[in-house]
C-alpha positions in Angstrom: -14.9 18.0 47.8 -18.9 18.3 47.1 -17.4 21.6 44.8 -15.5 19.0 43.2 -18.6 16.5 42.6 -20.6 19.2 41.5 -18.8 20.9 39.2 -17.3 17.1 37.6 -20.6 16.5 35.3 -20.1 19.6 33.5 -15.9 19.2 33.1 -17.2 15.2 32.0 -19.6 16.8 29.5 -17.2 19.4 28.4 -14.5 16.4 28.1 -16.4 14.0 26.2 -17.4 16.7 23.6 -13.3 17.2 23.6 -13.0 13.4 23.0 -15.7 13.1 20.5 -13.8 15.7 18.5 -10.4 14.3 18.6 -12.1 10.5 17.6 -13.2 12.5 14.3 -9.8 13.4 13.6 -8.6 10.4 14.1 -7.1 10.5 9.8 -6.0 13.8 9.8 -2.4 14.3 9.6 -0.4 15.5 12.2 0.0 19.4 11.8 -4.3 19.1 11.1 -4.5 17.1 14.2 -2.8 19.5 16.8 -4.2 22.5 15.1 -7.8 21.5 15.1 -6.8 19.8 18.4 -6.2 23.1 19.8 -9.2 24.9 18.7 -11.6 22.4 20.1 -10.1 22.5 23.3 -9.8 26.6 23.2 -13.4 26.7 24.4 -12.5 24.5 27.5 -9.6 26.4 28.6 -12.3 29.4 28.1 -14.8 28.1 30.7 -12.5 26.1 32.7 -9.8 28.8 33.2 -10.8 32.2 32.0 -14.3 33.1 33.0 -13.8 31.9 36.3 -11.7 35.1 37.2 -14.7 37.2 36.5 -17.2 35.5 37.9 -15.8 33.4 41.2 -14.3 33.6 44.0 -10.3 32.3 44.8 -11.4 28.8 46.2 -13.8 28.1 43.3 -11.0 29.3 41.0 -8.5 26.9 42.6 -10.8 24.7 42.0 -11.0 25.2 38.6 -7.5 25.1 37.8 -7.2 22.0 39.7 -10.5 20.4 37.4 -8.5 22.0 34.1 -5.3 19.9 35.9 -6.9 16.5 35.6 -8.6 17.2 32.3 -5.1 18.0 30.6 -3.5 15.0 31.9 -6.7 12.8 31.3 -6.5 14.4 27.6 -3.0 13.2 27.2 -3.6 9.6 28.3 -7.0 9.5 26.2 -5.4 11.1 23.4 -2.3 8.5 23.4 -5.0 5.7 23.8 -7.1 7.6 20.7 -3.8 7.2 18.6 -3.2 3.8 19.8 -6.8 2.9 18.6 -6.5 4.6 15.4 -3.6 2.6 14.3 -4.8 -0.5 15.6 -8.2 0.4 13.4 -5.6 1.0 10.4 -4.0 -2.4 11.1 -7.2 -4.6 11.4 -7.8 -2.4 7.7 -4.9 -3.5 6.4 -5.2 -6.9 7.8 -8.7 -7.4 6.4 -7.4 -6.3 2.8 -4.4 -8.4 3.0 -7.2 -11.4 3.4 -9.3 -10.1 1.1 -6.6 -9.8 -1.4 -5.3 -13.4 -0.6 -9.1 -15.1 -1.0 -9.4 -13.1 -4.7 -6.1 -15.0 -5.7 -7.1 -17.9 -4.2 -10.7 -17.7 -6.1 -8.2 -17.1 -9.3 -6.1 -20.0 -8.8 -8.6 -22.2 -8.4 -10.5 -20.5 -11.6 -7.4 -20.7 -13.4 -6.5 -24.3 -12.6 -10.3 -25.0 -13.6 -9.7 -23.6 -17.4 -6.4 -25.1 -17.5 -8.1 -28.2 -16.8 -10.8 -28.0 -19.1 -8.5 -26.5 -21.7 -5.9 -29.8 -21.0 -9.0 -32.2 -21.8 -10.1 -30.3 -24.7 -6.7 -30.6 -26.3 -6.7 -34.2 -25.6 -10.2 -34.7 -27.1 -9.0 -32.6 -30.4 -5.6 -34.5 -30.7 -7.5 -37.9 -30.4 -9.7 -37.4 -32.9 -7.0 -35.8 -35.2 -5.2 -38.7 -35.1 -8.1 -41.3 -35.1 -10.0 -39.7 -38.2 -6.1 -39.7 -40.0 -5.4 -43.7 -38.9 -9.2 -44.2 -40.6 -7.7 -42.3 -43.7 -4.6 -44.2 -44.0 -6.7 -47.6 -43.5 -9.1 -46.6 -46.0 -6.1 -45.8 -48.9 -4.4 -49.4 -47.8 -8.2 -50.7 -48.9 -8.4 -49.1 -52.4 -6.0 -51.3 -53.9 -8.2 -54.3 -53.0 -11.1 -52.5 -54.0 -9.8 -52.1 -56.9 -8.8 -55.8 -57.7 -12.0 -57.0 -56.6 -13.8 -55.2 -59.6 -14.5 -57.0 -63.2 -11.4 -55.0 -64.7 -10.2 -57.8 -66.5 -13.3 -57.9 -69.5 -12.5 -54.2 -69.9 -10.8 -52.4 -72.0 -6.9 -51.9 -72.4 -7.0 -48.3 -71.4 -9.6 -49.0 -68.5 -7.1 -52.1 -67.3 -4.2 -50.0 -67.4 -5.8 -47.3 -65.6 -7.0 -50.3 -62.5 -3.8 -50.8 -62.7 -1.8 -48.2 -61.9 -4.3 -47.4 -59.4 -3.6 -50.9 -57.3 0.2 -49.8 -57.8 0.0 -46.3 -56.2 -2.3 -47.8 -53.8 0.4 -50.1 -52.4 1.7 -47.1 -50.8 -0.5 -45.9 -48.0 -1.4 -42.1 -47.5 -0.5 -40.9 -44.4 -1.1 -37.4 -42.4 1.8 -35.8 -40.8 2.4 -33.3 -38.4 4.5 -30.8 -40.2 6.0 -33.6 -42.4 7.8 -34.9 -38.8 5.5 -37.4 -37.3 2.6 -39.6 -38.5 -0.6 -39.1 -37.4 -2.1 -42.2 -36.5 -3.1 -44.1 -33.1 -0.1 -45.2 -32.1 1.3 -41.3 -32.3 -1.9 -40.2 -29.8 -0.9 -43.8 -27.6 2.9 -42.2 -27.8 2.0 -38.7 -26.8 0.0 -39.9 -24.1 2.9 -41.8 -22.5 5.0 -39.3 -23.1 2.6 -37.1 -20.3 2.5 -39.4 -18.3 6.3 -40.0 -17.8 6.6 -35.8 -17.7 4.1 -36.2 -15.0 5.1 -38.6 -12.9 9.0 -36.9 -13.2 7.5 -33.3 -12.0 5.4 -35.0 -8.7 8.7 -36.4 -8.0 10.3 -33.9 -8.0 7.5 -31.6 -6.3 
């Protein structure tokens, strides 16, 4: 037994060496693994096993194989719980990815929804000013005719009355901006369009 002691610092160093090798290999594939496996434990088989013969007696050598005994099948368990490790390692890897990939599309989503946002009140802004400066521009043309009447046409000339004229005629028809030649633009089309979103709205949250 104080053999045993004795001699279980060096088969401890020799061991954790072995480990500290095999925790370095830990991505390797599996043909790399038990061939560089095997060379880094060829030096304890050496001094654990071989040069014994030479050097000790029978009881130390029995001793020896029986130290080489427990390293083997300590090497095993620590080698399965190595493994174990190593994939658990590549789990919490992919793991953390997986989160990390899931924050960036959150961060993108809410980016996204941001511009959309902005963009949505942009296009309001521009489609309430297109129709409010083309309602100004129809009331303006509705206004000419009056103009028109209210000036001293009548001590004029005949040419100069006919031409007052025919402007308060065409001016009796108002111009109005389309959209494509489909839809006025005026107030009442942005008023229109607006509950028109509203209503599209409020029949997608329902049915959300």
């Amino acid at each position: 037994m104080a053999t045993e002691r004795k001699s279980m610092p060096n088969v401890e160093r020799l061991f954790n060496w072995n480990l500290e090798a095999w925790t370095r290999l830990g991505y390797l594939d599996k043909r790399k693994r038990l061939l560089a496996c095997t060379i880094i434990s060829a030096p304890i088989v050496v001094s654990m096993f071989v040069m014994p013969t030479f050097f000790m007696g029978v009881n130390t050598f029995e001793q020896h194989i029986y130290n080489f005994y427990m390293i083997i099948v300590t090497s095993s368990s620590v080698a399965r719980a190595i493994l174990i490790i190593i994939k658990q390692r590549k789990i919490l890897d992919l793991l953390n990815d997986m989160e990390n990939w899931f924050l960036e599309v959150q961060d993108f989503t809410w980016a996204l929804m941001f511009q959309a946002v902005v963009v949505e009140l942009i296009l309001t802004l521009l489609i309430f000013l297109t129709t409010f400066l083309a309602d100004i521009f129809t009331q303006e043309s509705l206004n000419v005719a009056q103009t028109a009447y209210d000036m001293n046409w009548l001590q004029r000339d005949k040419a100069f009355r006919v031409a007052v004229l025919l402007i308060i005629l065409r001016s009796q028809r108002p111009l109005i901006l389309t959209a494509g030649g489909i839809q006025p633009l005026n107030l009442e089309t942005f008023l229109a369009i607006m509950r028109s979103s509203y209503s599209f709205f409020s029949v997608l949250r329902g049915v959300m």
